[in-house]
C-alpha positions as CSV (number, residue, x, y, z in Angstrom):
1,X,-22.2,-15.3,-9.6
2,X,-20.0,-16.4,-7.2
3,X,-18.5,-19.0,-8.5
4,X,-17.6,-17.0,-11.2
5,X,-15.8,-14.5,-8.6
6,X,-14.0,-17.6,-7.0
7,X,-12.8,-19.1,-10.4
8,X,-11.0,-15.4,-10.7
9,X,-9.3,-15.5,-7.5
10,X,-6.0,-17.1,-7.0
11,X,-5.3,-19.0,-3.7
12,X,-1.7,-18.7,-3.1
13,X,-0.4,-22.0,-2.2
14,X,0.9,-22.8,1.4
15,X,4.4,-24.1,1.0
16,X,5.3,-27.4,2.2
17,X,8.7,-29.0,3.6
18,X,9.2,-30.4,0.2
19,X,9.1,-27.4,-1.3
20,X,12.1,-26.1,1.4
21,X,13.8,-29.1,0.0
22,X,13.3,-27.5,-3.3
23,X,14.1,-24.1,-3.0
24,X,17.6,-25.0,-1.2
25,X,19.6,-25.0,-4.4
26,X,18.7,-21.2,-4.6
27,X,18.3,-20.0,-1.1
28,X,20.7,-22.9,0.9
29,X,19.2,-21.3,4.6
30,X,15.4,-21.3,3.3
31,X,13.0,-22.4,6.3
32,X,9.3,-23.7,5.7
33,X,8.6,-20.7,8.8
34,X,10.7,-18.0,6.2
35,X,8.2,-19.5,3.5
36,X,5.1,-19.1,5.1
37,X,6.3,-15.5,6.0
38,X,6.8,-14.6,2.6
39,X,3.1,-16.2,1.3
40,X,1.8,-13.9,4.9
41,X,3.8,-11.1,3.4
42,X,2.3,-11.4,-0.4
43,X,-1.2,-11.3,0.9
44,X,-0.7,-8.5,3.4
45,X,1.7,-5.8,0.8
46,X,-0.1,-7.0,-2.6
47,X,-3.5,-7.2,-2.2
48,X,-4.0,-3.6,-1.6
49,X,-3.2,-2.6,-5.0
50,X,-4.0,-5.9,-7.1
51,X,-5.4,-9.5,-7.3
52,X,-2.7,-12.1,-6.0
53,X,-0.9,-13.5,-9.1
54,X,-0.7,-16.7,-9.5
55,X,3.5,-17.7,-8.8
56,X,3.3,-19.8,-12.3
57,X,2.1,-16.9,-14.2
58,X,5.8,-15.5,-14.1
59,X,9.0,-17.0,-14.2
60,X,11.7,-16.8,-11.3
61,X,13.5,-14.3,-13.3
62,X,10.9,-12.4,-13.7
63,X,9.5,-12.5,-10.0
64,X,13.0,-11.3,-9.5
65,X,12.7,-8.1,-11.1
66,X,8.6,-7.6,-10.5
67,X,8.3,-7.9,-6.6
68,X,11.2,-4.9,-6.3
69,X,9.4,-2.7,-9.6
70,X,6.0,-3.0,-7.4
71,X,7.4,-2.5,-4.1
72,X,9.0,0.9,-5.8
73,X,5.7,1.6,-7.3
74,X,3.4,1.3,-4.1
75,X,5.9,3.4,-2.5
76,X,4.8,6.2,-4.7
77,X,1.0,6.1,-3.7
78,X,0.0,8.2,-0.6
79,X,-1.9,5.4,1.3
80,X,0.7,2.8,1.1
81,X,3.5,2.2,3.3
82,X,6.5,1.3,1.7
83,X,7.5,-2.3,1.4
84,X,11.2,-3.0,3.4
85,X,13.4,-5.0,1.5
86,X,13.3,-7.6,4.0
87,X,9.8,-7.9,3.1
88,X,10.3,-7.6,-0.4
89,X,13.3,-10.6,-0.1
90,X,10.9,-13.2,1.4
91,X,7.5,-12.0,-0.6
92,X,10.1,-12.6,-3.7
93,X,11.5,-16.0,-2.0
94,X,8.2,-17.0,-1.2
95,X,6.7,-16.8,-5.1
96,X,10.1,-18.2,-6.7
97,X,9.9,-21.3,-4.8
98,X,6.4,-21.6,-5.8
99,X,7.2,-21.1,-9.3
100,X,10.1,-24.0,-9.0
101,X,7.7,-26.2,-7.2
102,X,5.3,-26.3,-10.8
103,X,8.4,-26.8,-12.4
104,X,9.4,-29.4,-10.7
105,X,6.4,-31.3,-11.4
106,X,6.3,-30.9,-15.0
């Protein structure tokens, strides 16, 4: 049974300096620290309402448009704080570069 739960959960990935290296042509002041504050930030603001997503699963695009739709939307419940836009700026940097890192590779 529980290797069924752990094939269902995602592990986000923990970014690395190469993807930094990557994610310059879209965010030229990106940091590995800013990364791994946006992957902190996606565990901490997401998992209270869902499963972590996989970054791959949507395209940078669309990570664009999702992370502000969901921070809106868990604004609206009564036992969760809304999400700054700071927060909401590295959560979104943090799963766009992740998304660019599979691309990348392919």
């Amino acid at each position: 049974m529980s290797l069924l739960i752990s094939a269902c959960a995602v592990r986000p990935a923990q970014p690395t300096e190469a993807d930094v290296l990557r994610a310059t042509e879209m965010y030229p002041d990106i940091t590995l620290d800013q990364l791994n504050q946006g992957l902190d930030y996606y565990k901490q603001y997401c998992t209270p309402c869902h499963k972590l997503k996989d970054p791959n699963s949507e395209t940078v695009a669309d990570w664009q448009k999702i992370v502000p739709a969901m921070a809106k939307k868990a604004g609206r419940a009564e036992d969760i704080a809304d999400i700054p836009e700071d927060v909401q700026l590295s959560i979104t940097r943090y799963l766009t570069t992740m998304t660019i890192r599979t691309v990348s590779a392919q």
